[in-house]
Structures are given as structure tokens and as C-alpha cells.
C-alpha positions as CSV (number, residue, x, y, z in Angstrom):
1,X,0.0,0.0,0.0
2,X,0.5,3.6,0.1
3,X,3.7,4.6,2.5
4,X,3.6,7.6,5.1
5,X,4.1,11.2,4.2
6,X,7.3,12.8,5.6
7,X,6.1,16.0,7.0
8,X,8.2,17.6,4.5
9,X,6.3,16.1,2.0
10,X,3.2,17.1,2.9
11,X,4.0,20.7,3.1
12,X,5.2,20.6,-0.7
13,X,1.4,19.3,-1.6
14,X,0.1,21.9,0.7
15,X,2.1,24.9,-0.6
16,X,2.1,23.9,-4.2
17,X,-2.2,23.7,-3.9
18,X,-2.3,27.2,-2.4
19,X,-0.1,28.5,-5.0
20,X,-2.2,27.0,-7.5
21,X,-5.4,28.4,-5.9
22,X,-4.4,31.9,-5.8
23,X,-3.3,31.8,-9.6
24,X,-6.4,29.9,-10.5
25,X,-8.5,32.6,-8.5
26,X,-7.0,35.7,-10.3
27,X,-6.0,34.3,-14.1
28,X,-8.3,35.0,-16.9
29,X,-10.6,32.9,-18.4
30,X,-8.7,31.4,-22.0
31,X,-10.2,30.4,-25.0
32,X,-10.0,26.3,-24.2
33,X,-11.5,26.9,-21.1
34,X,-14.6,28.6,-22.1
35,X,-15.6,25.9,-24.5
36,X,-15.3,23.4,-22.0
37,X,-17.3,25.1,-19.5
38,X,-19.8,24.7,-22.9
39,X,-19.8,21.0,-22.3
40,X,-20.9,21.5,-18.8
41,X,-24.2,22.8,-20.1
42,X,-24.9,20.4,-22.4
43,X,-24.2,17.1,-20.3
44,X,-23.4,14.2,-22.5
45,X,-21.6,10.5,-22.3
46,X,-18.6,11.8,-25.2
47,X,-18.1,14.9,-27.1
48,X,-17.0,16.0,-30.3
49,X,-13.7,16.1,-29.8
50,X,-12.9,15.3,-26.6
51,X,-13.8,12.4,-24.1
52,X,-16.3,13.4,-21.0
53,X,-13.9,13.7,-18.3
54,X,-13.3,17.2,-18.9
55,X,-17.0,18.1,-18.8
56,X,-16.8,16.6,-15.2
57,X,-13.8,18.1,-14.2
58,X,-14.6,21.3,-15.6
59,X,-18.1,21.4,-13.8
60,X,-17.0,20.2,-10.5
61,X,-16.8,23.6,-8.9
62,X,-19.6,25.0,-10.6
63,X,-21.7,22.2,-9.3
64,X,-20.3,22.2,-5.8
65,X,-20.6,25.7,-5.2
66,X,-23.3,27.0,-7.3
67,X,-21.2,30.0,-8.7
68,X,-20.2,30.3,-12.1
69,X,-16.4,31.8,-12.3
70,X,-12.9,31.4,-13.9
71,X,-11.9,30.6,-10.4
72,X,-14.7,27.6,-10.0
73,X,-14.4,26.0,-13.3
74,X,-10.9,25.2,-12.1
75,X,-11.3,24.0,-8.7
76,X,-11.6,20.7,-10.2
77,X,-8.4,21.0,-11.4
78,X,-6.4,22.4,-8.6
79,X,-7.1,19.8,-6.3
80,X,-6.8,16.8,-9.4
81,X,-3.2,18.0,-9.5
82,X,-2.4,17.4,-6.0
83,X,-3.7,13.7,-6.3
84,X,-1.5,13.1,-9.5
85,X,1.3,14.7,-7.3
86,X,1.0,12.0,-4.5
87,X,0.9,9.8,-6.9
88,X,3.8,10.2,-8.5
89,X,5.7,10.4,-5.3
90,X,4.5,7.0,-4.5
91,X,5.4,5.9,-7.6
92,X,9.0,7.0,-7.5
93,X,9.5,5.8,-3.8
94,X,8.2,2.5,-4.9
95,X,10.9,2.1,-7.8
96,X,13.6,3.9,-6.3
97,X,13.8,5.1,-3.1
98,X,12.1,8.6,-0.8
99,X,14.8,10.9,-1.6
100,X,14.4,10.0,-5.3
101,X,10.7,10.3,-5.1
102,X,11.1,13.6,-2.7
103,X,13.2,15.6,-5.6
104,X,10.9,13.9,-8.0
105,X,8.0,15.4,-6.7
106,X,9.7,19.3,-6.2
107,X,10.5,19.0,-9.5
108,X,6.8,18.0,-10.9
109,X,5.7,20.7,-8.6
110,X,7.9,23.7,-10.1
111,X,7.6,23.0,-13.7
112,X,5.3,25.8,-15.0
113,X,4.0,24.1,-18.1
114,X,2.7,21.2,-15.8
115,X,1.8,23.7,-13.0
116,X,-0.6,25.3,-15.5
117,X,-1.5,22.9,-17.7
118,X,-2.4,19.7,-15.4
119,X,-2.3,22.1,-12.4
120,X,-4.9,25.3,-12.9
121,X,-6.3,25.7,-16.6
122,X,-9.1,23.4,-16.7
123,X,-8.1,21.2,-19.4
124,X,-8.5,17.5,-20.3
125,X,-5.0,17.3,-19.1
126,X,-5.6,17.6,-15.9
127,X,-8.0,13.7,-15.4
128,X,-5.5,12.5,-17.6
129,X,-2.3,13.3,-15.9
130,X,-4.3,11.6,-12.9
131,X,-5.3,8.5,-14.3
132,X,-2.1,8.5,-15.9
133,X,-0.4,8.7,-12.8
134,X,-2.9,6.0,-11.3
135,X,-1.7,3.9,-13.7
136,X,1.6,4.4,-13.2
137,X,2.0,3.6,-10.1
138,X,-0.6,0.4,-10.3
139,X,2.1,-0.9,-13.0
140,X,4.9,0.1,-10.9
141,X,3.6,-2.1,-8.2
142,X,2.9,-5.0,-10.9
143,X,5.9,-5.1,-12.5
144,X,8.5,-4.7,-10.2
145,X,8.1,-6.4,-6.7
146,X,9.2,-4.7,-3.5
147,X,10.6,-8.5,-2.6
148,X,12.8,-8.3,-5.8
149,X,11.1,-12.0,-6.7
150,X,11.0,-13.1,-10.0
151,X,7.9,-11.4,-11.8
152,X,4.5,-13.2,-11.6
153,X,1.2,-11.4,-13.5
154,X,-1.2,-10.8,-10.6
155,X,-4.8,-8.9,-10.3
156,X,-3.4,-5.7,-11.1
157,X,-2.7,-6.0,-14.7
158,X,-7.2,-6.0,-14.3
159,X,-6.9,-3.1,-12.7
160,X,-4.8,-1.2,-14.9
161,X,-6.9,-2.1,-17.9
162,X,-9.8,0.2,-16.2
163,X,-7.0,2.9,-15.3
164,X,-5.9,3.1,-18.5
165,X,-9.8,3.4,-19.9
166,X,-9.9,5.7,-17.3
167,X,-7.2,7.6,-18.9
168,X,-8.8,7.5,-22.5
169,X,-11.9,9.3,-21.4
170,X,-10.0,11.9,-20.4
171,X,-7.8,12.5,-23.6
172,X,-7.3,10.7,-26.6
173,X,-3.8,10.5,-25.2
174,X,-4.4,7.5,-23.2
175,X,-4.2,5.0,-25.7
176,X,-0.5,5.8,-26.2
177,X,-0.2,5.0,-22.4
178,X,-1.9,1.5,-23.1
179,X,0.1,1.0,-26.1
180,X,3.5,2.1,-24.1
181,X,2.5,-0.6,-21.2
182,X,2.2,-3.1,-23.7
183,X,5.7,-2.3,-25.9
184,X,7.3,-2.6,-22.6
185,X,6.0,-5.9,-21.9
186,X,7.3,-7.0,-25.4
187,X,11.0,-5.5,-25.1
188,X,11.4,-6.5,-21.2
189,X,11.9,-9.9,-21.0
190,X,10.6,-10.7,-17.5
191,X,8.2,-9.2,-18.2
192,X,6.8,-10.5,-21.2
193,X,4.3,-13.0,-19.5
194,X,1.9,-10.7,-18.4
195,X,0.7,-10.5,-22.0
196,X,-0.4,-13.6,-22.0
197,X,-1.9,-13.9,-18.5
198,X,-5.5,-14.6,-17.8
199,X,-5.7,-11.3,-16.1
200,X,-4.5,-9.1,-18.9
201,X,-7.6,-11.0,-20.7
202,X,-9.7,-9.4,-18.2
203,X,-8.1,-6.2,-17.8
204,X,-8.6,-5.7,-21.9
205,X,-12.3,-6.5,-21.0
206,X,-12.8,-3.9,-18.5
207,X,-10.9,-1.6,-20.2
208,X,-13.2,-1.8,-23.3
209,X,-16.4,-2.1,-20.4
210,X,-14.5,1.3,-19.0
211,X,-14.9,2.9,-22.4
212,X,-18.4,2.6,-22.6
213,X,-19.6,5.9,-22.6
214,X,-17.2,7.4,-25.3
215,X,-18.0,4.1,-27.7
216,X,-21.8,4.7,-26.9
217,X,-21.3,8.3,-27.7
218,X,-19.6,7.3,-31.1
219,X,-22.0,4.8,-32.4
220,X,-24.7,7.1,-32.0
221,X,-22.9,9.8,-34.5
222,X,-20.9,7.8,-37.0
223,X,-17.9,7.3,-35.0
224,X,-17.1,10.8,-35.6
225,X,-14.8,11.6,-33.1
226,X,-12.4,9.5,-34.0
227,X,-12.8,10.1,-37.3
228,X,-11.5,14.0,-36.2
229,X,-8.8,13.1,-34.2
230,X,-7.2,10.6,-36.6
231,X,-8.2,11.9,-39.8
232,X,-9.6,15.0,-40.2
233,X,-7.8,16.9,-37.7
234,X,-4.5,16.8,-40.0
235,X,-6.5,18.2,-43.4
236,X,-5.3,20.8,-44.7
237,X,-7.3,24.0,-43.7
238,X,-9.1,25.8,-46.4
239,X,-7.3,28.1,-48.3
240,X,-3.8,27.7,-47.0
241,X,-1.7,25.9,-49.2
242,X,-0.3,22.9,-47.6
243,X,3.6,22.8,-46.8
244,X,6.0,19.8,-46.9
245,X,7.9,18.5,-43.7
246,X,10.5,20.7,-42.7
247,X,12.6,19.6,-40.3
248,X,13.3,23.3,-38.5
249,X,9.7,23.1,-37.4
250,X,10.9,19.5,-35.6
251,X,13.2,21.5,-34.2
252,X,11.0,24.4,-32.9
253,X,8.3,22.0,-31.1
254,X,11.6,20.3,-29.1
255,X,12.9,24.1,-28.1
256,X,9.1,25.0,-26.7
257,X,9.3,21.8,-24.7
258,X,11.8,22.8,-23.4
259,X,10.9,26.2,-22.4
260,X,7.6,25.3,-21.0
261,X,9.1,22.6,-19.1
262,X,11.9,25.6,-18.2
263,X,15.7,25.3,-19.2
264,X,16.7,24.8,-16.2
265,X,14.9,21.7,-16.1
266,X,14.3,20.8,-19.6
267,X,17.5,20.3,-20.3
268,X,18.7,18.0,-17.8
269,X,15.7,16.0,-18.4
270,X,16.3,15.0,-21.8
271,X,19.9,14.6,-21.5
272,X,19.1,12.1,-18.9
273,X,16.1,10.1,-21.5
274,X,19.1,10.6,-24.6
275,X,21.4,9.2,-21.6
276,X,19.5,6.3,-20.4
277,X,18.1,5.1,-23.9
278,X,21.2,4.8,-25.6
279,X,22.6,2.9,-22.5
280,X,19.5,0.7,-23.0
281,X,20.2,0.2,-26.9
282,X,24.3,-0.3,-26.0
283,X,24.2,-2.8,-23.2
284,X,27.0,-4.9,-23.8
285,X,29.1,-1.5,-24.4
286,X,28.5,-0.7,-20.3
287,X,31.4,-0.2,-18.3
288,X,32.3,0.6,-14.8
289,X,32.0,4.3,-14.3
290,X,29.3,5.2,-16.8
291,X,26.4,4.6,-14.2
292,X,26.0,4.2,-10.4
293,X,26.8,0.2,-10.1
294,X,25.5,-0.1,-6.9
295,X,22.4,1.2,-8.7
296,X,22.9,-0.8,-11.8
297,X,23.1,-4.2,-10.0
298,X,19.6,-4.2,-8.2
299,X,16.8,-6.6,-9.5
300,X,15.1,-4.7,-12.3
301,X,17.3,-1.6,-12.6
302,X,17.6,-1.6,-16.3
303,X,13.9,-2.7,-16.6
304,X,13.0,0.2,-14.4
305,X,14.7,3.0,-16.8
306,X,13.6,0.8,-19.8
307,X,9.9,1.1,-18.2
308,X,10.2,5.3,-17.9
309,X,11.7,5.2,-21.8
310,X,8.3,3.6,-23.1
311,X,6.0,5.4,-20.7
312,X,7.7,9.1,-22.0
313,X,9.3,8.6,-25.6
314,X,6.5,7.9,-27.6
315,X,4.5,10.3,-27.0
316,X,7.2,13.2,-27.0
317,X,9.5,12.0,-29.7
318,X,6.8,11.0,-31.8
319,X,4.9,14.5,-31.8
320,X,8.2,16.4,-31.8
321,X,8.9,14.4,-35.2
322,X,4.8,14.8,-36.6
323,X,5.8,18.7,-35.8
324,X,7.8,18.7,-38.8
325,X,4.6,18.3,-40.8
326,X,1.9,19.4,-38.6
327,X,0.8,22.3,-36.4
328,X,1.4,21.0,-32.8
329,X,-0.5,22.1,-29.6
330,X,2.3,23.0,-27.1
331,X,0.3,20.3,-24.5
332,X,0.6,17.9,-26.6
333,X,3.7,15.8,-26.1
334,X,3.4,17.2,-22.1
335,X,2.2,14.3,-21.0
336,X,5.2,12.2,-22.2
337,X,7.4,14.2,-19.6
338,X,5.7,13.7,-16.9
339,X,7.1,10.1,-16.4
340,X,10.2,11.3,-17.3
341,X,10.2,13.5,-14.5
342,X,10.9,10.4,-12.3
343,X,14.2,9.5,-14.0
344,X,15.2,13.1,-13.6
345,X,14.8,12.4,-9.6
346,X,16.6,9.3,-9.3
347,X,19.5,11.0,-11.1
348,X,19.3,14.4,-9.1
349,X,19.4,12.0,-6.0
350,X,22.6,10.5,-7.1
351,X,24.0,13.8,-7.8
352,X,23.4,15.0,-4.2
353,X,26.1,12.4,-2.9
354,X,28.8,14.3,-5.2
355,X,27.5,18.1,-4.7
356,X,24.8,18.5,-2.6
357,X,25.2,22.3,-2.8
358,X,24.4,22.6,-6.0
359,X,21.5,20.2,-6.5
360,X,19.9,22.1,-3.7
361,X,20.7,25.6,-5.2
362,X,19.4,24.4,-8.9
363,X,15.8,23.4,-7.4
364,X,15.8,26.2,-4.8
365,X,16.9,28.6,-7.8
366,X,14.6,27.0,-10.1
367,X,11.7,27.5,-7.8
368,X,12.7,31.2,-7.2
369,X,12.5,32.2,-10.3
370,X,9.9,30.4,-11.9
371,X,7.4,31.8,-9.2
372,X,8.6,35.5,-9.6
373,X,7.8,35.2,-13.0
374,X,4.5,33.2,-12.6
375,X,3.8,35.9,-10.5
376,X,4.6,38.9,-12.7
377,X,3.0,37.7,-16.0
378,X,-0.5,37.1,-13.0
379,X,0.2,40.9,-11.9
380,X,0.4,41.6,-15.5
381,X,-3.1,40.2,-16.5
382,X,-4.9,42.5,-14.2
383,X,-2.7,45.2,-14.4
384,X,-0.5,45.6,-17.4
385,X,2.1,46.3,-15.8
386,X,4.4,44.8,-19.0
387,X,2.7,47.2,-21.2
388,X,4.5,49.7,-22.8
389,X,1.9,52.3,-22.6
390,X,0.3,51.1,-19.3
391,X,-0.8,53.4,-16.9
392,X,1.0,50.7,-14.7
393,X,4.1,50.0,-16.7
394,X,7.2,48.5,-14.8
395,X,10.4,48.5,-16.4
396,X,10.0,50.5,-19.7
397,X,7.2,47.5,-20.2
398,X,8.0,44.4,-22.4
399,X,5.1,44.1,-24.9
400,X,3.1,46.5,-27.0
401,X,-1.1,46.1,-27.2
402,X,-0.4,44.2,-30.8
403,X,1.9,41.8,-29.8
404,X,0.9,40.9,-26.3
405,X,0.7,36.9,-26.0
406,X,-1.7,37.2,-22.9
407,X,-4.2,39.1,-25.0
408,X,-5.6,35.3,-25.8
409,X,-6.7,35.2,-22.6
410,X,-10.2,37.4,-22.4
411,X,-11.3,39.7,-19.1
412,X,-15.1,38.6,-19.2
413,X,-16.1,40.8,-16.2
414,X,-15.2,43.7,-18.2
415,X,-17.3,42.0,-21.8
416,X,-20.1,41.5,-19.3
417,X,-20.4,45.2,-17.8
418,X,-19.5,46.8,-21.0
419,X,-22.8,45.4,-22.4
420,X,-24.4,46.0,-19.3
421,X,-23.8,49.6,-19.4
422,X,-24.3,50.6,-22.9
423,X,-27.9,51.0,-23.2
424,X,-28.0,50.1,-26.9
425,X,-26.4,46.8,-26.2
426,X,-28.1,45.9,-23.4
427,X,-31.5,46.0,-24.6
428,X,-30.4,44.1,-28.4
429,X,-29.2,41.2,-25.6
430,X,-32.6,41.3,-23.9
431,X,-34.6,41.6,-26.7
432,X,-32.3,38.8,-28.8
433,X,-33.0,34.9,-28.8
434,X,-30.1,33.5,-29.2
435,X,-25.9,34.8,-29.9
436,X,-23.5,33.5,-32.2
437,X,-20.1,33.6,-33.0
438,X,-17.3,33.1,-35.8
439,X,-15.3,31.0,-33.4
440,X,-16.0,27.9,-31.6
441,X,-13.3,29.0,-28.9
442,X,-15.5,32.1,-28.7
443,X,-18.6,30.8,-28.0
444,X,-17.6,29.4,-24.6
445,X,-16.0,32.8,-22.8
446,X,-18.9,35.2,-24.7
447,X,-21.5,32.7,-22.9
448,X,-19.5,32.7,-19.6
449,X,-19.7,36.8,-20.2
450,X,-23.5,37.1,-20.9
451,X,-25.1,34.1,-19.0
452,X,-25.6,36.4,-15.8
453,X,-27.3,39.2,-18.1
454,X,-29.6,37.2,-20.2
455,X,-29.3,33.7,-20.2
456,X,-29.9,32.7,-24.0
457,X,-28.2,29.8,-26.1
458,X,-24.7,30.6,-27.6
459,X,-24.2,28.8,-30.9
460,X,-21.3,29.3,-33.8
461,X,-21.4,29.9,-37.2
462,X,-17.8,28.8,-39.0
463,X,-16.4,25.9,-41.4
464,X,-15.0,24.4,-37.7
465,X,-18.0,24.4,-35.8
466,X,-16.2,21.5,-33.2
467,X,-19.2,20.2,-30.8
468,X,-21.8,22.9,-31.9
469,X,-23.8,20.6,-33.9
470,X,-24.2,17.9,-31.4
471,X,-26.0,20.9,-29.2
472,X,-29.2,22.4,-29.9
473,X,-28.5,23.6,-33.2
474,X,-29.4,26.5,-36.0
475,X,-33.1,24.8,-37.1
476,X,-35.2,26.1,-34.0
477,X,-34.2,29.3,-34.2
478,X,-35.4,29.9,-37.6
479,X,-37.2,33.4,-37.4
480,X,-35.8,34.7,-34.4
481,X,-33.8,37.3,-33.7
482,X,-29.7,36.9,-33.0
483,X,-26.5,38.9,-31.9
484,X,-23.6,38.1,-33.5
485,X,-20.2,38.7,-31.2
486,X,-16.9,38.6,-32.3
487,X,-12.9,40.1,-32.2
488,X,-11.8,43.0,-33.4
489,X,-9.6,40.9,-36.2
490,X,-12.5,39.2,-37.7
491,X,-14.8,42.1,-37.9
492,X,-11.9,43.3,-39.9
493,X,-12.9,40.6,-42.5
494,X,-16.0,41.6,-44.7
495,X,-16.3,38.2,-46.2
496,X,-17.7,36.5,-43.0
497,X,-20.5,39.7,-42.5
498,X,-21.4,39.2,-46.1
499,X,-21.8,35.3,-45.3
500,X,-24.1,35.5,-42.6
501,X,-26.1,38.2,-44.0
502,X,-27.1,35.3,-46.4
503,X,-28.8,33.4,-43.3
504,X,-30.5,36.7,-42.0
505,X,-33.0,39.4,-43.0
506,X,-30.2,41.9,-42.0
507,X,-26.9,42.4,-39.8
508,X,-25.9,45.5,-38.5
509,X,-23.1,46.7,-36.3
510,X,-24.4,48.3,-33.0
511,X,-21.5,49.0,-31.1
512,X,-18.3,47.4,-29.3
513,X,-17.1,47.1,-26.2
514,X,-13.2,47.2,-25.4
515,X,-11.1,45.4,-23.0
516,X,-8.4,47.3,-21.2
517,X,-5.6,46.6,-19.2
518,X,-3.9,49.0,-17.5
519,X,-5.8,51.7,-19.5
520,X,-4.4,50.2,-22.9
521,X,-7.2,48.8,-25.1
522,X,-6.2,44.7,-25.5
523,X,-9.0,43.6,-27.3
524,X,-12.4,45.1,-28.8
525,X,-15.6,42.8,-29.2
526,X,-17.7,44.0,-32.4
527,X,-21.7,43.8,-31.5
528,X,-23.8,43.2,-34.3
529,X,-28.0,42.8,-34.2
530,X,-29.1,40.2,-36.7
531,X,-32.6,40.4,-37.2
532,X,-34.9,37.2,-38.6
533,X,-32.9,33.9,-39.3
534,X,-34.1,32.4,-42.8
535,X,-32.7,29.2,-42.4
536,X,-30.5,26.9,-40.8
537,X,-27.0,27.8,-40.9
538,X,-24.3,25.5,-43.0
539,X,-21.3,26.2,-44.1
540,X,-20.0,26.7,-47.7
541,X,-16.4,25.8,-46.7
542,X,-14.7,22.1,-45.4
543,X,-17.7,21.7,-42.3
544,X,-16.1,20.0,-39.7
545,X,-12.3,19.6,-39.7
């Protein structure tokens, strides 16, 4: 079972969930994150393009609390993070040792990309890095015995059939964990049994019985979501000319890596997964000196690194190479470092018996300054304090209003009251029936905005529609009345006006509200009243990529 908690330990968890909370609390709402607050209003066993964990996650708060906020859509999150934490302590202290699992779990706990991404944005990331972790350590405990024995399949191998189904309904991801389990059964000789074990047979049937709701959701529309996330999320987008691999690009998804994971850390991580595979694929080249032998001549130390390769390199060095030919999401291969996190620790341990000093310094220094600057670019959301022409500016500022990346994220208070206090646009949102946007990541953060003022459906009208048509859809609003929201960039485009005037009696601007930080303007939402929909909306371009 589960070991005790050093006291030390426990104060990590504890300080890295009230960290957490207070950015969660005072970060704005992004563009993910208001379509998956979408899914929580329209309750379903699968999604377009997503499993249903994230509807559940995402709801949690809102559902406990009764409040509908940035802040509550991610308390769901926060506290997920701190159980996926735990676990992968245990993990490590299971297949090393405490002071392994101890610098593991600092390290896990300081790297922003995870901190924000499985920690505080409310993402399917976050019930996957859990089950993930679950899984983990449920394989851990299978495949290498604390007795050292010789390795017998057990019960477990069941269980992690439903972890890892667990894992699938939270992200697509998943099945590269099951796939990883199962290559390291087939390259690890003691291990290879367990494939062939009565309880793998059951595991794979309560792994299919765990996937129930996304393959119920599936065969009631055409298997389309798998259809999107293997097929028709890599066409070619409409109108953009499609580009050959380039290797540079490769190159670019491996340097964000490793800045979201932080250089500091980034680097030493993969120099350890380049270190330990090629000692994995060299074995009889091994001599005394290259690796810690007292280490090296445990039960199941090779195994053990060999077990970390498969659970991170697949996913990480596959979409670093797909980069080349395809946009990646920077969350994408995240997952894959997660488990590398652990060789990392068992390393850094080893370091401490030569320098101490300096292992301590790199994760105290690490920690230092990844904070500070978590905590400036937070300060910076509601202030603008890195704005050149801030009322607030600190330091000369760093970005202008144009080329501000934190301008994705969108101040919905502000959206809300400037609609509440313009008379014009007020009373078009009373008097409309439903809203609609060009974006699908729109839709989400303008209904999050205007819920409180006038609780009518939010739809979108685009080529990518995402889960849109699975909700209430266009046809029952044929003859009512509509506002149509969007940015400042795509009001700028005439064609999409002229399109929807085709689906209406008329569309006219009405006004715009602008977001402001600092006093700088950051964003402007365009407010038009379309009056009388003709028909249902379709798309003339590619419907649903």
C-alpha cells in the first residue's frame, strides 16, 4: 500500500495547492477553457472532440458551489493536480527510493508548463495526468516487486486495464499509455508473460467495459470523433496551401518543450532520457563508471529505466517528429514528460552524494524564479504592468497592445459590464433569442460573459463548428432574432459579414465594447444585431475539420 508522508512532504502538496489556488483565482478565463465550460451545459456520455472527463472536471466547482467563475471552473483541477502529485511520489518511492521520489515530486511541482497545464487551466490534461499517474503507479507495483522475486502477473494487470480506460476518457492520449504498457512488456523480458496472462484478458475487458460511454457516444454519430482526431484533424485547412515537412519546425516543437518545461529543467531532463536510452540500446558496451553500479546491480534496474523510456518517448519524440509536418498544440507531447520526471529524480538523488550544494541551489533557484515570474506575467493580466503604454508600466514594459501573447486570454467581467452599461447593447441582448459567433473558442468565454445578463443559447457559425452541432443547433431558431459577437480581427474581415447576411434578414453593427488593461485597449468585441434567421446555418467551406 501507500507509504507515510514525511512531514516535508506534505508541506510541498500543501504549498504547491495554495499557489495554484491563488493563480487559479486571479488568471483569466482562455479560450479552451470557455468551451469546455460549454460541455458542462450540455451534459453528454462523449463529445465532439474530446472524451467526458473534462466536462466533469470542468463542472466540479460550478456544481459544488453553485457560482459560475474562472476561479470555479478550475477547482476541479487544482485539487486533481495534488492527487496526481501524491501519486507520483509514490510511484518514485516505490521504484527507487524517498529521496528520489522527494526531488521527484519538487521537480513536478515547479515546472510551470505542468503547474498550469495539469495544475490550474481546466483542461483535459488535468483527469488525464491523474489517471495517468494511477496507472503508473498500479504498473509500478505489478511489474517490479518490492521482494525483488521473480515477476508473476497478478490482479493488477485488471486493474490497470480500467486505469488506463480511465485515462482514455479523459484524452485521446491515453491509448499511447496502453500502447507504451504493452511495448514494454514486449522489449522486457521478465516481463513478457503478463501478456499472455489470464488477467491481462480481463483487464482488456474492463478496459473496453471502461470505455463505454465514449464508444456509446460514437456509435450514435458515426464514429465521428475518431474520425477527427485521426483523420480529419490533420486536413489541410481551407485556403492555406499545404507545406512539406520541414525539419526546422521538428526543431521548434523540441525548443518550446523545453521552455515550458523551463531550461533549467528541460534540459537535464532530456539529457538524462538521450542518456538512459542509448545505455538501454548499447548494453554490452557498459562499463564501470558510466552509471552508479551499486544502482545498476539491483533486481530490475535496467527494466525500471527501460519502463520510464516507453511510458515518455513515444509520445514526446513522436509529436516532436509529426511537428515537422503538422501544427502541434504545445500540451501535446506534455504528458510524455511527466514520467520522465521520475528518471530526472533518481539522477538528481545521485547527484546530491557528489555536490549537494548545488542540486539544492538548482531546485531552490529553479523554484525562485519560476514563481517570480508566474507571479509577474499574473500581476500583469490584471494590471499591465508589462505594457509599454500602461498606466501601470514596470520597467519601460516588455510588450506593445499588438503583440501581447496574454491578450488570448479574455477579461469577461469587463465583456459582461460593457454590455451592461451601454444602453444600446443591453437591450439588443434582452430583446435577442439566441448569440452567435465566428469561433467555436469564442462561443464558450462570450456565454461565460453574458449568462448572468440574459441567459440565451450561444451557438457558432464557421467551417470548424467543433461540438456545436451535437447541441441544440441553428433549425429552432429559424425566425428569431440573434446577436452576433466577435474580435476586433474578424470584424476586420468583410467576407464573414457578407456570409451571414445570407442566413438573416439583415446584420448591422451596433456598437463594441473594449477590453483594457492597464488603461491600454487589448481587445475590442464588435456587437452586431441580426434580425430574422431564414434558415438553418451550414457552411460553404470544409464543415467540420
Amino acid at each position: 500500500m501507500f507509504p507515510k508522508l514525511p512531514p516535508s512532504v506534505i508541506w510541498i502538496l500543501l504549498f504547491g495547492l495554495i499557489f495554484r489556488s491563488i493563480i487559479a483565482f486571479w488568471l483569466l478565463p482562455g479560450y479552451d477553457e470557455g468551451y469546455y465550460y460549454l460541455y458542462t451545459q450540455h451534459l453528454d456520455w462523449s463529445y465532439f472532440d474530446h472524451p467526458v472527463f473534462v466536462a466533469l472536471t470542468t463542472g466540479f466547482g460550478i456544481w459544488l458551489t453553485g457560482i459560475t467563475s474562472p476561479f470555479t471552473l478550475r477547482i476541479g483541477t487544482v485539487f486533481l493536480y495534488t492527487g496526481s502529485l501524491l501519486l507520483l511520489y509514490f510511484t518514485s518511492a516505490r521504484l527507487f527510493n524517498v529521496k528520489s521520489a522527494k526531488i521527484t515530486l519538487i521537480i513536478a511541482s515547479i515546472i510551470p508548463i505542468f503547474q498550469i497545464g495539469f495544475g490550474i487551466v481546466t483542461l483535459p490534461d488535468s483527469p488525464l495526468i491523474f489517471f495517468w499517474s494511477a496507472a503508473l503507479y498500479c504498473a509500478v507495483s505489478e511489474f517490479f516487486p518490492v521482494d525483488n522475486q521473480i515477476y508473476i502477473p497478478s490482479y493488477r494487470l485488471s486493474i490497470l486495464g480500467i486505469l488506463i480506460g480511465l485515462a482514455c476518457l479523459s484524452k485521446y492520449h491515453g491509448f499511447v499509455l496502453g500502447f507504451s504498457l504493452v511495448a514494454f512488456c514486449l522489449t522486457s523480458y521478465p516481463h513478457c508473460r503478463a501478456l499472455f496472462s489470464r488477467w491481462t484478458g480481463l483487464g482488456l475487458i474492463l478496459f473496453i467495459i471502461t470505455l463505454f460511454p465514449l464508444l456509446f457516444w460514437n456509435f450514435n454519430h458515426d464514429w465521428i470523433s475518431f474520425k477527427f482526431q485521426f483523420f480529419n484533424r490533420f486536413l489541410p485547412v481551407p485556403n492555406v496551401p499545404e507545406s512539406s515537412y520541414n525539419l526546422l519546425n521538428s526543431l521548434a516543437v523540441f525548443g518550446v518543450g523545453i521552455g515550458l518545461l523551463f531550461p533549467t529543467i528541460g534540459f537535464p531532463l532530456w539529457w538524462i532520457l538521450f542518456r538512459s536510452l542509448l545505455l538501454q540500446l548499447f548494453i554490452p558496451l557498459r562499463k564501470d563508471g558510466q552509471i552508479d553500479l551499486d544502482s545498476a546491480n539491483k533486481p530490475y534496474f535496467w527494466e525500471k529505466q527501460l519502463f520510464i523510456l516507453w511510458l515518455s518517448l513515444p509520445l514526446t519524440l513522436g509529436l516532436i517528429i509529426l511537428g515537422g509536418k503538422q501544427q502541434i498544440l504545445v500540451t501535446w507531447p506534455i504528458p510524455g514528460y511527466w514520467g520522465a520526471t521520475l528518471l530526472l529524480g533518481l539522477y538528481a538523488a545521485k547527484w546530491e552524494k557528489y555536490s549537494k550544494f548545488w542540486v539544492e541551489w538548482w531546485l531552490k533557484g529553479s523554484t525562485i524564479i519560476i514563481t517570480t515570474i508566474l507571479l509577474l506575467f499574473l500581476i500583469h493580466l490584471n494590471t499591465g504592468t508589462l505594457l509599454k503604454s500602461s498606466q501601470n508600466v514596470l520597467f519601460g514594459g516588455v510588450f506593445t497592445s499588438d503583440n501581447d501573447p496574454s491578450n488570448e486570454l479574455i477579461d469577461v467581467k469587463q465583456l459582461r459590464q460593457g454590455m451592461a452599461s451601454s444602453p444600446i447593447l443591453y437591450k439588443a441582448l434582452k430583446e435577442a433569442d439566441f448569440l452567435f459567433t465566428n469561433a467555436y473558442y469564442l462561443g464558450g468565454l462570450i456565454d461565460l460573459a453574458l449568462k448572468p445578463l440574459n441567459p440565451i443559447p450561444v451557438t457558432c457559425f464557421s467551417y470548424d463548428r467543433r461540438g456545436f452541432p451535437f447541441w441544440p443547433d441553428t433549425e429552432q431558431w429559424v425566425g428569431k432574432n440573434a446577436l452576433y459577437i466577435t474580435l476586433k480581427r474578424f470584424a476586420e474581415m468583410p467576407e464573414l459579414t457578407a456570409e451571414f447576411s445570407a442566413f438573416f434578414d439583415s446584420i448591422e453593427e451596433i456598437g463594441t465594447v473594449e477590453i483594457k488593461r492597464g488603461g491600454v485597449i487589448v481587445n475590442v468585441f464588435y456587437v452586431y444585431k441580426a434580425h430574422n434567421l431564414l434558415k438553418p446555418y451550414f457552411s460553404t467551406e470544409n464543415s467540420v475539420r
